[in-house]
C-alpha positions in Angstrom: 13.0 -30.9 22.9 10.4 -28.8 25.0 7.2 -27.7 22.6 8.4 -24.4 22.8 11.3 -24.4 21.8 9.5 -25.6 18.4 6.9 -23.7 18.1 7.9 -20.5 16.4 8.8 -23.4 13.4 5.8 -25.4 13.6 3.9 -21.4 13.8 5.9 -21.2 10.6 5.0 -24.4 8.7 1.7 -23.0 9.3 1.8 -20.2 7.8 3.3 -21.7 5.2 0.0 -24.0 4.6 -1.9 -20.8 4.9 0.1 -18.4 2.3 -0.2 -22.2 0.0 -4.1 -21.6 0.3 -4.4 -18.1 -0.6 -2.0 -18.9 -3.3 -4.1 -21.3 -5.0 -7.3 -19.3 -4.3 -5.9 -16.2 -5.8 -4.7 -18.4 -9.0 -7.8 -19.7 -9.1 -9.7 -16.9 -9.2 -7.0 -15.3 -11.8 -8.0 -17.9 -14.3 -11.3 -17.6 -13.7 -11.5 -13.7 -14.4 -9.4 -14.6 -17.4 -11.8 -16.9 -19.2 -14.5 -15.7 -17.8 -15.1 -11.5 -17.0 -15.8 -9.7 -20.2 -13.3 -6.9 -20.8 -15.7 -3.9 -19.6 -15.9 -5.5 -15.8 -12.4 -5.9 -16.2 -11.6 -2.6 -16.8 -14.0 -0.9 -14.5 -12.3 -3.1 -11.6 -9.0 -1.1 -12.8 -7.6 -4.8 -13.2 -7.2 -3.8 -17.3 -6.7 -1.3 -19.5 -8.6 -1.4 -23.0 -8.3 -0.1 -26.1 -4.5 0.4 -25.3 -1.9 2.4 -27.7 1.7 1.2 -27.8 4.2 4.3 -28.1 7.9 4.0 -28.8 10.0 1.2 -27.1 13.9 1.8 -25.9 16.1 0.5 -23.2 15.7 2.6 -19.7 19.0 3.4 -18.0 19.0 0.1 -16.3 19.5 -1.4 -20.1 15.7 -3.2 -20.0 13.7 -3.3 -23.3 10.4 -1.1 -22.1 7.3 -0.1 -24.4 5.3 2.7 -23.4 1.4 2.1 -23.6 -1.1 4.7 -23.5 -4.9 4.5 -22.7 -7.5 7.7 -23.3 -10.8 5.8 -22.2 -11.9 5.1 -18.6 -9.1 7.6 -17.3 -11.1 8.3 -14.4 -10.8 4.5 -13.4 -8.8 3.9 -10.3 -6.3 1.3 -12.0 -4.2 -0.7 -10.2 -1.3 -1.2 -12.3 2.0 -0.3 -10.5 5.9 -0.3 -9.8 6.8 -4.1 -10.1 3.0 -6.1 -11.3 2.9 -8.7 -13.7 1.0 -7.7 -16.9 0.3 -10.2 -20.1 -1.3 -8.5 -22.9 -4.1 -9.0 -25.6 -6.1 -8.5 -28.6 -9.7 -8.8 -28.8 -11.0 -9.3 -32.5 -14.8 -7.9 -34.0 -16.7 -10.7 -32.4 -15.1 -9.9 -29.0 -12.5 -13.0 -29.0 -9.5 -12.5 -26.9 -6.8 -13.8 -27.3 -3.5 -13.3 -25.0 -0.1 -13.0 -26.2 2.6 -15.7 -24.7 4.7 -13.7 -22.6 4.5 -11.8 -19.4 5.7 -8.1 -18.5 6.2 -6.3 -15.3 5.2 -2.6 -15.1 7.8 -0.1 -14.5 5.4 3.0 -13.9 2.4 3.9 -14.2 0.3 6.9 -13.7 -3.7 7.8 -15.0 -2.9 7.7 -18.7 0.4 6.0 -19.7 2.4 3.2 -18.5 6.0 1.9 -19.4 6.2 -1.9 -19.5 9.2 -4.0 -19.0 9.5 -6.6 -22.2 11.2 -9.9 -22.1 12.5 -9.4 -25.7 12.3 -7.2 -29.1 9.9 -10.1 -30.5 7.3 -9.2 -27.9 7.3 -5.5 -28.7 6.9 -6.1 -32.5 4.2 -8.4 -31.5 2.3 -5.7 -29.0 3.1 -2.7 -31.6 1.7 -4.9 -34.9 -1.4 -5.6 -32.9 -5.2 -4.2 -33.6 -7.5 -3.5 -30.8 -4.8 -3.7 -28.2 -6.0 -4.8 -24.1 -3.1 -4.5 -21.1 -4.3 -6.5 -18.0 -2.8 -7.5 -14.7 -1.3 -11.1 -14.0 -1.6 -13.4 -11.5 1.8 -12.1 -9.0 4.0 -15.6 -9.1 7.0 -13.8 -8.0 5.9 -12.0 -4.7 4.7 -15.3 -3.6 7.6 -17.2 -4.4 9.6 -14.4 -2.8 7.5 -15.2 0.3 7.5 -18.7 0.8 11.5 -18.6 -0.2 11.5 -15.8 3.3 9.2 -18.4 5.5 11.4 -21.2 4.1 14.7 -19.5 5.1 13.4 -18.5 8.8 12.5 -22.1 9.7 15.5 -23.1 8.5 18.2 -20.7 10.1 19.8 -21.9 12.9 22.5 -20.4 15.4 22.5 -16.9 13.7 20.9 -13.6 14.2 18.1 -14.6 12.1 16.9 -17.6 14.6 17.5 -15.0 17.3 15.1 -12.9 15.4 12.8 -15.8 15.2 12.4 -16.9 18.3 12.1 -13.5 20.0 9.0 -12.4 18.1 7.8 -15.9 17.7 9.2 -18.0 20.2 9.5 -17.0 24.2 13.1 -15.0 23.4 13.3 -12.2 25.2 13.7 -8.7 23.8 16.6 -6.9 25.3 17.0 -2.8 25.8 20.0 -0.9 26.2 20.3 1.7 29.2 20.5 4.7 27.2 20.1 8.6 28.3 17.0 9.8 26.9 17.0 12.1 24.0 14.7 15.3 24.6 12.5 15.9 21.4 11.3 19.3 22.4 8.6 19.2 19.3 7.0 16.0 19.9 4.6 14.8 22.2 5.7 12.7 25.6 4.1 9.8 24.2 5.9 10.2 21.0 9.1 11.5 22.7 8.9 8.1 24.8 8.2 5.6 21.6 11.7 7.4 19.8 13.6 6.4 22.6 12.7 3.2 23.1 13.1 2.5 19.2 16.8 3.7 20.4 16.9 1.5 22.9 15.5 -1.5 21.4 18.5 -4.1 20.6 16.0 -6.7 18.9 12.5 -5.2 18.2 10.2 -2.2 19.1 6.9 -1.0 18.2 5.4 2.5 17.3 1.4 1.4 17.7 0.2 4.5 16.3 -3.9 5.3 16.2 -5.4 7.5 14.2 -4.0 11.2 13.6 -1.7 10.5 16.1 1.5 11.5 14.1 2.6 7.8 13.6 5.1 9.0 10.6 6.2 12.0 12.4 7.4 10.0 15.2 9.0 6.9 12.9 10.9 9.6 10.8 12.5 10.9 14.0 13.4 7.6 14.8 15.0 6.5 11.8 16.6 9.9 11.5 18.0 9.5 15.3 19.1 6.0 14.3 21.2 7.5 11.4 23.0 9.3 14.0 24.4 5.7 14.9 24.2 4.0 12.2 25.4 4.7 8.1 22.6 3.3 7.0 18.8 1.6 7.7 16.6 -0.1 5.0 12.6 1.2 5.3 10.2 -1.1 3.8 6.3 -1.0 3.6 3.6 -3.0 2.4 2.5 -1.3 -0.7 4.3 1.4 -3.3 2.0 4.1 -1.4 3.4 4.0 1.9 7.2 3.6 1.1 6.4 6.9 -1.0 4.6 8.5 1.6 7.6 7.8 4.7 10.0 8.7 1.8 8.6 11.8 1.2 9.0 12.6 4.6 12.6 11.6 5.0 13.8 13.9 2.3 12.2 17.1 3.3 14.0 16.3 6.8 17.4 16.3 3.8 18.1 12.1 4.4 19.8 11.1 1.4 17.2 8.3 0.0 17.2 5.5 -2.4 14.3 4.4 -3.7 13.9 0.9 -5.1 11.5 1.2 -7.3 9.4 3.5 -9.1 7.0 5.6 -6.7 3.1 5.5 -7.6 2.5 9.2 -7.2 4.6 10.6 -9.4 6.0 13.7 -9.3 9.6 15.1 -9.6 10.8 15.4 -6.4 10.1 11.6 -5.8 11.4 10.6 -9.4 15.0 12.4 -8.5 15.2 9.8 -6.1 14.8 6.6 -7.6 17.6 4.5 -8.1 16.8 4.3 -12.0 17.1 7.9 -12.6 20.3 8.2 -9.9 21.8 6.0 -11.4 20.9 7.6 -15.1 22.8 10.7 -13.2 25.8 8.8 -12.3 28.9 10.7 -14.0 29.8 7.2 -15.6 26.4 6.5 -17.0 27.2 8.0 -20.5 30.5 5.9 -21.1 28.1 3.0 -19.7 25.3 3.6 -21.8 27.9 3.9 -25.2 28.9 0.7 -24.7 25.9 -0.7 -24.1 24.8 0.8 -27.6 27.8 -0.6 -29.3 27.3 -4.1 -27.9 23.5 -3.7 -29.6 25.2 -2.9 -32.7 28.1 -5.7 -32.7 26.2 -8.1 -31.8 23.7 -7.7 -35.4 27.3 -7.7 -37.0 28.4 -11.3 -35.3 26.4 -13.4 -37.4 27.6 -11.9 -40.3 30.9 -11.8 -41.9 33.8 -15.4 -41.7 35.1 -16.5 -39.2 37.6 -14.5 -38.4 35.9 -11.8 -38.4 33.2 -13.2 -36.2 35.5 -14.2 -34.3 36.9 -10.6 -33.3 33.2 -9.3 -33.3 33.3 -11.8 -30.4 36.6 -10.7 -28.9 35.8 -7.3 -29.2 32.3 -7.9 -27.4 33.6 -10.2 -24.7 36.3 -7.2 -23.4 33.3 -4.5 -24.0 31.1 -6.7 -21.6 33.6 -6.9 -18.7 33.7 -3.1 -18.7 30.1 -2.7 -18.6 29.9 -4.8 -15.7 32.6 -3.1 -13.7 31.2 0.4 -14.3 27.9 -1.0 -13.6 29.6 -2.6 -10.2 31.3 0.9 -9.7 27.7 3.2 -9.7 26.1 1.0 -8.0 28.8 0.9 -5.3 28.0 4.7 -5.2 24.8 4.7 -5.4 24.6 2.8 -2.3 27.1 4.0 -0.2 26.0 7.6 -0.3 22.3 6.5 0.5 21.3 7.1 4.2 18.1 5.3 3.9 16.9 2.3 1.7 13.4 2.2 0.7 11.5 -0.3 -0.6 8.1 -2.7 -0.7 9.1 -5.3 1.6 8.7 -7.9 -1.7 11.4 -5.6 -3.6 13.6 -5.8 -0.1 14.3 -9.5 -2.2 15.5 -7.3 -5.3 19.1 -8.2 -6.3 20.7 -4.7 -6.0 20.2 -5.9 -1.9 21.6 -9.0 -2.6 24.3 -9.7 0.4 23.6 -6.2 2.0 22.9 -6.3 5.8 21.2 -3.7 8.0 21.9 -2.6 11.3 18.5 -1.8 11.6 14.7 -2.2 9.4 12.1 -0.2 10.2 8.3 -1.7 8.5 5.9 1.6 8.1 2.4 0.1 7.7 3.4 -3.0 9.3 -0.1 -3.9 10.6 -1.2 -4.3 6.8 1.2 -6.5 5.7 1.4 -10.2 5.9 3.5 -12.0 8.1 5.4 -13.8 5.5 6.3 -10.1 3.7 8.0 -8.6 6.5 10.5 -12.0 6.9 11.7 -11.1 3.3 12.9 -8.4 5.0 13.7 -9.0 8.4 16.7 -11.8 6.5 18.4 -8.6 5.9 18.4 -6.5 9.6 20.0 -7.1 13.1 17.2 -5.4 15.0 13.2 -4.5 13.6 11.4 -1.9 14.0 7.4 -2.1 13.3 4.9 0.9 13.4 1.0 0.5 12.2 -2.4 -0.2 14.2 -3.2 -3.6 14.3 -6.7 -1.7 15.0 -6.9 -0.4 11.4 -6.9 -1.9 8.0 -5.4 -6.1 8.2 -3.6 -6.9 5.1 -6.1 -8.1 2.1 -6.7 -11.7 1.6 -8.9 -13.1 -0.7 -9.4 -16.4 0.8 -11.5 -16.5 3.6 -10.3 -20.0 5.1 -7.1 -18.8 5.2 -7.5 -15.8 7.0 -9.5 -17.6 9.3 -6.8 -20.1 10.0 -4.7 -17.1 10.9 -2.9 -15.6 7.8 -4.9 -12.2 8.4 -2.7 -12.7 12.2 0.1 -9.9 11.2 3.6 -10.3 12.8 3.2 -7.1 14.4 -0.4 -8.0 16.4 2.1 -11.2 17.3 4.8 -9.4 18.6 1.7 -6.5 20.6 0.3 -9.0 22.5 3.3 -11.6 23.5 5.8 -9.2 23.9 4.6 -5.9 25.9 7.3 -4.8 26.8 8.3 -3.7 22.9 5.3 -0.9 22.1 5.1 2.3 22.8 1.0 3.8 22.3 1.2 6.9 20.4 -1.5 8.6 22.4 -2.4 12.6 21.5 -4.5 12.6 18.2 -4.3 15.8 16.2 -7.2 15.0 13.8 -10.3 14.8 15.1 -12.8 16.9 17.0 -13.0 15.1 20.9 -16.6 13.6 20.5 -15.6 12.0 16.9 -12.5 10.4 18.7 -13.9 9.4 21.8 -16.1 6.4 20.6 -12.8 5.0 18.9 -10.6 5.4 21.7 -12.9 3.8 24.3 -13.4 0.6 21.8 -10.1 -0.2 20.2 -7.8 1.2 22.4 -8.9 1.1 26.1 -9.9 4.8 26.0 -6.5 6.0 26.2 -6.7 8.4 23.8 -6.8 12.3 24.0 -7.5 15.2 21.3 -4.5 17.6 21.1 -5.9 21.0 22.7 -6.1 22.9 19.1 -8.3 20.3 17.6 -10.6 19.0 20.9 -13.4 21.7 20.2 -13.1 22.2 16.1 -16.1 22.3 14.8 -17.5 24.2 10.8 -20.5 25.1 12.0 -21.8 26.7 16.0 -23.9 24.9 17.8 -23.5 21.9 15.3 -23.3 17.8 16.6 -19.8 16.7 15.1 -21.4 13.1 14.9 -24.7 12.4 13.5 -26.4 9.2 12.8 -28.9 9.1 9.9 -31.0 6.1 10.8 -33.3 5.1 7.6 -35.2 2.3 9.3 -38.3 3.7 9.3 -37.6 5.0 5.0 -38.2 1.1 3.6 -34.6 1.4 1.7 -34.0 -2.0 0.9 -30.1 -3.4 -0.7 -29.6 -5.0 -3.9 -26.7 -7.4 -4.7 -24.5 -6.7 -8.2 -22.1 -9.2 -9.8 -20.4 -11.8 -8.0 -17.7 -9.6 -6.1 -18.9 -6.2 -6.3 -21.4 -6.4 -3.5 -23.9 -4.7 -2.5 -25.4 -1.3 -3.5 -28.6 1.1 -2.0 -29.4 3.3 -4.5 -32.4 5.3 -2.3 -29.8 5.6 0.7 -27.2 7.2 -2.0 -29.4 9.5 -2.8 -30.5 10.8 0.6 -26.7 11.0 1.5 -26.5 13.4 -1.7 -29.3 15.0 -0.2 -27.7 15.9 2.7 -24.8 15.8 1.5 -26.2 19.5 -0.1 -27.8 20.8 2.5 -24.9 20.5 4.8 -23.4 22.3 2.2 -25.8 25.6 2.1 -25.6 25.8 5.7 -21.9 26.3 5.7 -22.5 28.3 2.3 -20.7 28.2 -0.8 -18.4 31.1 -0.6 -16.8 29.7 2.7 -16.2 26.5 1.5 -14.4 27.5 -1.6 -12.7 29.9 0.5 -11.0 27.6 3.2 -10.9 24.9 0.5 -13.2 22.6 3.3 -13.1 19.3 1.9 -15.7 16.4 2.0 -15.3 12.4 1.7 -17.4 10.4 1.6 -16.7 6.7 2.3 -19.0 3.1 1.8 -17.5 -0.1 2.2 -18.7 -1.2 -1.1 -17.5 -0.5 -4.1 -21.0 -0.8 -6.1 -22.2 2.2 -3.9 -19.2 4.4 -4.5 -19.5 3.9 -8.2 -22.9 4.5 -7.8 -22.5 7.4 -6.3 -19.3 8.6 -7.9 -21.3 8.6 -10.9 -24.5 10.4 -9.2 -21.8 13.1 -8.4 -20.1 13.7 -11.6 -23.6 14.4 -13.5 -25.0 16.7 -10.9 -24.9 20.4 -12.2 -25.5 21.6 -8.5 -22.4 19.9 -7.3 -20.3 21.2 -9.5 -18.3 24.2 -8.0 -17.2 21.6 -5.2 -15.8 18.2 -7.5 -12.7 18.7 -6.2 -12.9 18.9 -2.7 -14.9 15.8 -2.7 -13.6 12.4 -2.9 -15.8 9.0 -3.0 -13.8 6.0 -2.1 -14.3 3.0 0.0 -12.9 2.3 3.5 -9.5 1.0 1.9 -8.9 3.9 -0.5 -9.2 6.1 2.7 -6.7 4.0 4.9 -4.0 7.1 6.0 -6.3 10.0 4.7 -8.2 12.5 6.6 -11.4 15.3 5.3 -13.0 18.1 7.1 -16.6 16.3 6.5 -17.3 12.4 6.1 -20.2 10.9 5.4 -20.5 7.3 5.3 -22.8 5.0 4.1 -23.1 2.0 5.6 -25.6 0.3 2.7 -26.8 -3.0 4.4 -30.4 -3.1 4.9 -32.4 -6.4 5.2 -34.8 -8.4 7.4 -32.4 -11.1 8.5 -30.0 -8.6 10.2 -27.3 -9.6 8.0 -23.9 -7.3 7.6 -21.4 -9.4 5.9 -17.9 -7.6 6.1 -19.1 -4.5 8.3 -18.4 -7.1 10.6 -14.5 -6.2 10.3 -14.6 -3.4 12.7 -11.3 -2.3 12.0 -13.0 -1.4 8.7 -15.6 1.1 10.8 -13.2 1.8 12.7 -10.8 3.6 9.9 -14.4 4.9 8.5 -15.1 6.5 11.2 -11.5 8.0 12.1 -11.3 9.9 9.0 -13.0 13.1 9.7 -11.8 16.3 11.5 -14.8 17.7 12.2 -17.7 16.3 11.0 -19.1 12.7 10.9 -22.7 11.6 9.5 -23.5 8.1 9.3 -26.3 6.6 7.1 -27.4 3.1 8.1 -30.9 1.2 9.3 -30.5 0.8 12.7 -32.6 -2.4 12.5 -30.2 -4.4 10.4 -27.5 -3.1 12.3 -28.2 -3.3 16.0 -28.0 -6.7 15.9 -24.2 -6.0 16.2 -23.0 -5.0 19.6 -20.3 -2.5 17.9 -23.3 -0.5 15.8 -25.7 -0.9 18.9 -23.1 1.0 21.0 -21.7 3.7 18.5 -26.0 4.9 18.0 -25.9 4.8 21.8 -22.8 7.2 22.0 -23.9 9.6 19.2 -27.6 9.7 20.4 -26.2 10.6 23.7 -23.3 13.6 22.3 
């Protein structure tokens, strides 16, 4: 057997090492926050919710036992409870002993202030309901990586089917294939987009939408999967996190494709809700006589213990017949449910749920694709004859925790694979509709060979005449020095906070207030560490002058801004230290999302000293010095 022919399974056995790694790092780590992180840090990291209330408990539509739990402090806290998480629960007595509960829970939604959990029995709600001083907090996620190493598991494994096709196509030296097909005109798209559409429709094993930023990368993959509907009854869409499968669904239904949504979405609102499976299938005309007998099994099964046997043993007769017909209507909505959906959507770890079980795809497109790891998109890609990836592999990587690992090549997504063995699969989205040309430019000519262009209505957009759209604050000469907090929440520069907020102002008089609340002009402002955007989150909210603006202005770091876009950014870049050290700025697809975001304006505050040592920072002061 020639090496080649084995490497896509010794690539594989790899990444199986690597996922093996993070998974004990991340478990590690888990326990360690658990015995050791005080409740506050926890809660500020939006890992935990405390004091919680527990509110009523009943069984959702799909018959599980859920307790709702409310919280009223810290409901500004970004939280990261969602759709799907495992969650274990506590009390914490007067002298601040916690102690956990022995069972785990799974979050079925969650928004700011209230959350409905998934209980494994009525025990475990009497125990959460009876309990003082009440804490929810996140577990460590054993089922999404079983899920994962199950998917790696099954690709090395398959052999002679579409799945080792798959395989050794995107892995291996398989080639992809493309059907002659007459183009399709899409009169409102761009040629670049027009041209990536049809070669998703020509694709017969895998194509890529590698789509920069602002250049319309969802726009284009919702005409492709609404083109591929007109071949096919029905594609599964999948995405890394809740977010982005709400975000590409969205988008599907106001273009009237009949989703399903696996899954609750994390923004919730009711145009999203209507299309969850849980409340379709709460819809379903046969849901009452379902949920009746569902009620009456609750009921008769209190009554089997009681009585002789006789008795009992007709409770159990009469229980055993009840159960057969709740399964077959279950087995009957579902049926509907699915057949009438155009489009599945997903997480790619849900793809595994068992409503999929022994459903196929003719094709699966992954939105996001560049952020998710390699072993996610196989738990999909089992399912599908022919994938479909769109993302920038020049944006966000996915997030791992151990650094060995993502050295060794976990952070490697399938879809920066599949870019650079296989050409021939990706179409560049090209025309950006975001950003003023002089904001793009230094982007376009670093990450992606300068091939870029502003579309004509945005090239020259500008707030203010005879304004720079890029600025560069240096503060090398202002002795502001960094100071490192806690173990993992980095770093923080409190002096270069406050001369953002400075400007921050003053670029605010010039435009004047009257115009901004007229045109609703909005403002991020971005750091890549999340001390500093507390910090200054914090700086904001007691600042009378401020005020009027709060809510156009949003403080997050480089990841909460992944996919979002504000007239004005201002970024602070924090590091500032003799030895020239910059820690993770060195992940230039990081800047490289910071400094994408804006459509108009961009002002960057940073010591040039510290950061020059970096070829990337050296070059971007060159450009803006030059604009």
């Amino acid at each position: 057997m020639s090496h080649e022919i084995q490497s896509p399974i010794l690539h594989l056995q790899q990444q199986q090492l690597l996922l093996r790694m993070e998974y004990e790092f991340e478990k590690e780590e888990f326990r360690r926050q658990t015995e050791n992180m005080g409740v506050a840090r926890k809660v500020k990291r939006g890992l935990c919710w405390y004091p919680a209330s527990p509110g009523r408990s009943y069984y959702n539509s799909l018959n599980q036992l859920v307790i709702e739990i409310t919280h009223t402090e810290d409901t500004d806290i970004e939280h990261n409870f969602e759709f799907g998480r495992p969650v274990c629960f506590f009390r914490q007595s007067a002298d601040g002993k916690i102690t956990y509960m022995n069972f785990i829970a799974t979050v079925s939604y969650a928004d700011e202030t209230r959350m409905a959990v998934i209980m494994p029995g009525a025990n475990a709600v009497m125990e959460v309901q009876a309990a003082e001083n009440l804490g929810i907090q996140l577990y460590f996620d054993e089922t999404s990586y079983r899920t994962m190493f199950e998917a790696l598991e099954d690709v090395s494994r398959s052999k002679g089917n579409r799945l080792s096709e798959l395989r050794d196509i995107m892995l291996g030296t398989g080639k992809p294939g493309f059907r002659e097909l007459y183009p399709v005109r899409f009169p409102w798209l761009n040629s670049t987009q027009e041209t990536a559409v049809n070669k998703v429709l020509c694709a017969k094993d895998v194509a890529i939408v590698h789509g920069p930023p602002g250049t319309g990368k969802t726009t284009t993959l919702v005409e492709a999967i609404y083109e591929t509907l007109h071949r096919e009854p029905q594609v599964l869409v999948c995405a890394q996190s809740n977010t982005a499968v709400d975000w590409i669904s969205e988008k599907l239904i106001d273009r009237g494709v009949n989703v399903l949504r696996i899954g609750n979405p994390t923004r919730v609102n009711d145009k999203m809700l209507s299309f969850t499976y849980e409340r379709r299938f709460e819809g379903h005309p046969l849901y009452t006589e379902l949920w009746s007998i569902r009620k009456n099994l609750r009921e008769l099964s209190g009554r089997s213990r009681r009585g002789n046997y006789d008795e009992r043993e007709g409770i159990r007769n009469r229980m055993s017949r009840l159960r057969d017909r709740a399964t077959a209507l279950e087995i009957q909505i579902n049926a509907d449910l699915f057949d009438g959906a155009h489009v599945i959507a997903s997480t790619l770890v849900s793809s595994n749920h068992r409503l999929l079980n022994g459903h196929r795809f003719g094709t699966l497109f992954i939105d996001e694709a560049a952020q998710a790891l390699e072993a996610a998109c196989w738990i999909a890609i089992r399912k599908a004859d022919r994938v479909v990836l769109a993302g920038d592999h020049c944006q966000l990587p996915p997030t791992i925790k151990c650094h060995e690992a993502a050295r060794g090549g976990l952070e490697r997504t399938l879809m920066e694979k599949v870019v650079s063995s296989k050409p021939s699969t990706v179409s560049l989205l090209k025309v950006q509709y975001r950003m003023h040309e002089d904001i793009m430019k230094f982007s376009s000519q670093w990450f992606y060979n300068g091939e870029l262009e502003a579309a004509p209505e945005v090239r020259c957009r500008g707030i203010l005449d005879w304004d720079s759209p890029i600025s560069w604050i240096d503060t090398s000469d202002m002795d502001f020095k960094e100071e490192f907090v806690g173990e993992t929440f980095g770093r923080i520069n409190k002096d270069e906070a406050n001369l953002l907020l400075q400007e921050l102002k003053s670029y605010i008089t010039r435009i004047g207030s009257n115009r901004i609340l007229e045109e609703r002009i909005d403002f991020g402002i971005i750091s890549p560490y999340r001390a500093q955007v507390q910090y200054l989150r914090n700086k904001i909210k007691t600042d009378a002058s401020l005020k009027p603006y709060r809510s156009l202005l949003t403080v997050n770091t480089v990841d909460g801004f992944q996919g979002q876009e504000r007239d004005v950014i201002f970024i602070s870049l924090v590091r500032a230290n003799e030895e020239g050290q910059i820690g993770f700025l060195n992940d230039l697809r990081r800047m490289n999302v910071a400094i994408t975001r804006a459509r108009m304006k961009l002002v960057i505050l940073g010591e040039a000293a510290t950061l020059s040592h970096h070829s990337f920072y050296r070059k971007l002061m060159e450009y803006i010095s030059k604009e």
